[in-house]
C-alpha positions in Angstrom: 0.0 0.0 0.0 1.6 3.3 -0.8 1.4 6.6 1.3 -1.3 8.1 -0.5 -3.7 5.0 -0.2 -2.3 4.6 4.0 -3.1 8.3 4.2 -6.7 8.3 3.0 -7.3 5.2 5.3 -5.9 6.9 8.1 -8.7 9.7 6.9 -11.4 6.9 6.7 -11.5 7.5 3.1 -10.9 4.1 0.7 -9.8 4.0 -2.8 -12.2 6.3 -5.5 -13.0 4.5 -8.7 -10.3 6.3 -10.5 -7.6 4.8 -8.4 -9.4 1.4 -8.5 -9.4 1.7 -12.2 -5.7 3.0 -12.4 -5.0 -0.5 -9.9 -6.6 -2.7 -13.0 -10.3 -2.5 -11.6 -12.8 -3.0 -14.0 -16.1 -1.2 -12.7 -19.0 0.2 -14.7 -21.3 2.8 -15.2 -23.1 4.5 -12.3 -21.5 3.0 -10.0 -21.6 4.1 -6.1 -19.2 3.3 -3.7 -20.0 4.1 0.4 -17.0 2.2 1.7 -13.5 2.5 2.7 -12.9 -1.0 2.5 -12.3 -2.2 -0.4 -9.1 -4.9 -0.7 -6.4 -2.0 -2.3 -3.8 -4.5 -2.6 -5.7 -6.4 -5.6 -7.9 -3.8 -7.0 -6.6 -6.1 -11.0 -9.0 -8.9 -9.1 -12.0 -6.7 -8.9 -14.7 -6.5 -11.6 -18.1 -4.2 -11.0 -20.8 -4.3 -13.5 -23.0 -1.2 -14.3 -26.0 0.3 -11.9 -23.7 -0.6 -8.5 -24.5 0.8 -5.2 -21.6 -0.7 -2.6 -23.0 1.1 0.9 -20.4 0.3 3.7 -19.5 -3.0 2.9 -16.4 -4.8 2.7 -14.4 -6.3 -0.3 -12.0 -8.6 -0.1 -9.7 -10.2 -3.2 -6.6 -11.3 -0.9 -7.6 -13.9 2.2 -4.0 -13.9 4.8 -5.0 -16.7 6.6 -2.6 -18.7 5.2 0.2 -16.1 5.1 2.1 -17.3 8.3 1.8 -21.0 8.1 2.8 -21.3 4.2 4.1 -17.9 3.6 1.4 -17.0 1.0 -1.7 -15.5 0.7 -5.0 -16.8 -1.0 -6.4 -14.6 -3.9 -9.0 -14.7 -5.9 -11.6 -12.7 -8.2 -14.4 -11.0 -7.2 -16.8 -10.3 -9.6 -20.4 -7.9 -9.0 -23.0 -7.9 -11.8 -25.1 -5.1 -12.8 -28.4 -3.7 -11.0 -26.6 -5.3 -7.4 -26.5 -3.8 -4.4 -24.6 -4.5 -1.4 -25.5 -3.8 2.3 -23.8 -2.4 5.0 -21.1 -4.6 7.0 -21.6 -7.5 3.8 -18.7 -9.3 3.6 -17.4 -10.5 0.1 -14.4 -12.9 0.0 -12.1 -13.6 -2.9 -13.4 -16.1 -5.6 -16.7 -15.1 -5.5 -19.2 -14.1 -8.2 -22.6 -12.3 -7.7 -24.8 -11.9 -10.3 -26.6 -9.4 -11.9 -29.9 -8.0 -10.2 -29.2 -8.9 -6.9 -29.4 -7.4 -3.2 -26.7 -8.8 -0.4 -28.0 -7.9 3.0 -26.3 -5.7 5.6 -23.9 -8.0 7.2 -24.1 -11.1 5.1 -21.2 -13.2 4.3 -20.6 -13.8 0.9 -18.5 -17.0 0.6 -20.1 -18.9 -2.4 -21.0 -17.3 -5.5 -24.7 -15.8 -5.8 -26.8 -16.7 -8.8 -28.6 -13.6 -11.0 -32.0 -12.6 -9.6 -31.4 -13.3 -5.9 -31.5 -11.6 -2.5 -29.0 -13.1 0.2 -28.7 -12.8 3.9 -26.8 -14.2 6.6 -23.3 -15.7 7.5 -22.6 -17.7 5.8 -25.1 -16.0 2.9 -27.8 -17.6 1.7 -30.7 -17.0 -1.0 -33.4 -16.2 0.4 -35.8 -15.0 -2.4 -35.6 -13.2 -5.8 -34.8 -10.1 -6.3 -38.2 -9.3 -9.0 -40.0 -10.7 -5.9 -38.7 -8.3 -3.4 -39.0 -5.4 -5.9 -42.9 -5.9 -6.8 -43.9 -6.4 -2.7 -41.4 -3.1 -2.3 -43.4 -1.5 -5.6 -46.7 -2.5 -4.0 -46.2 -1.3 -0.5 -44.6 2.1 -1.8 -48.0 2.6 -3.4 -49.9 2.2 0.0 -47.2 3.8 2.0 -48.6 6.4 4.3 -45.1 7.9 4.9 -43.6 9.0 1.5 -40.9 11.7 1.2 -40.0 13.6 -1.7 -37.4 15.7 -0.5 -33.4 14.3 -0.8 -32.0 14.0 2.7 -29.1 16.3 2.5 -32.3 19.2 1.3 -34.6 18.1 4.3 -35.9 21.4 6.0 -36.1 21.0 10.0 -39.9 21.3 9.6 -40.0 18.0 7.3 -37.3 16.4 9.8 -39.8 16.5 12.3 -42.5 15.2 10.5 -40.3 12.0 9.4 -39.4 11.7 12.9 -43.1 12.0 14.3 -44.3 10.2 11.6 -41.9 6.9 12.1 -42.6 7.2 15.6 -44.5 3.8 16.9 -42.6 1.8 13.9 -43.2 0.7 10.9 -41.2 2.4 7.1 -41.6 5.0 5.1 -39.9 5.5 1.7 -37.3 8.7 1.3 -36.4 9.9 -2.3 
């Protein structure tokens, strides 16, 4: 790791795309990336398809749990379709493949690859349902949503703060643009 990649971890700041795609990272378009942890050792291993969103998640290409007993390291590729999105504290190891439209839940493991059209939970991850599934119950109960807000949350006024907050009260979800 050179000084400028320790330096931005020191910051709590990861790799940006550019650097990952100066490393050999292949990543497509509109891709987001909410994490600092992204293996910067092996970025060559990494390949992100198009329509990404990575919240604060974890990607791993280099596994060192072999390092001190045989004096190498395991790699491997990690591969992300397009239309995925991964959740906060999600683990994915080296060798693994997910496919495109899927959804990895906040603090899955991802050991084994995940097939296209899935949602996956848990440590170790598993499917749990399809990804058209979960969209058409989210699509449905958006429509009967009594809490919908049309304002991003970085343009939020302190009045319609309040109202989210009074609103969300006694449980239950609202949808935020």
């Amino acid at each position: 790791m050179n000084l400028k990649h320790k330096i931005r971890r020191l910051l709590g700041r990861g790799p940006t795309i550019k650097e990952l795609k100066a490393g050999g990272a292949e990543i497509g378009e509109d891709v987001w990336i909410g994490t600092t942890k992204i293996d910067p050792t092996h970025p060559f291993l990494l390949r992100i398809g198009d329509h990404v969103t990575l919240s604060d998640c974890r990607i791993l290409m280099h596994d060192a749990s072999t390092k001190r007993a045989l004096g190498y390291s395991k790699v491997g590729r990690v591969w992300i379709g397009s239309h995925v999105f991964i959740g906060a504290d999600a683990v994915i190891m080296p060798n693994v493949k997910i496919g495109n439209c899927c959804i990895i839940g906040a603090g899955a493991v991802v050991t084994k690859d995940i097939p296209d059209n899935s949602v996956a939970v848990g440590n170790p991850a598993r499917v749990i349902g399809s990804y058209s599934d979960y969209i058409s119950r989210s699509q449905k109960e958006l429509k009967e949503c009594p809490f919908v807000y049309h304002t991003r949350f970085s343009e939020k006024t302190l009045q319609e703060i309040n109202q989210m907050k009074q609103d969300l009260m006694d449980g239950g979800i609202g949808y935020d643009i």
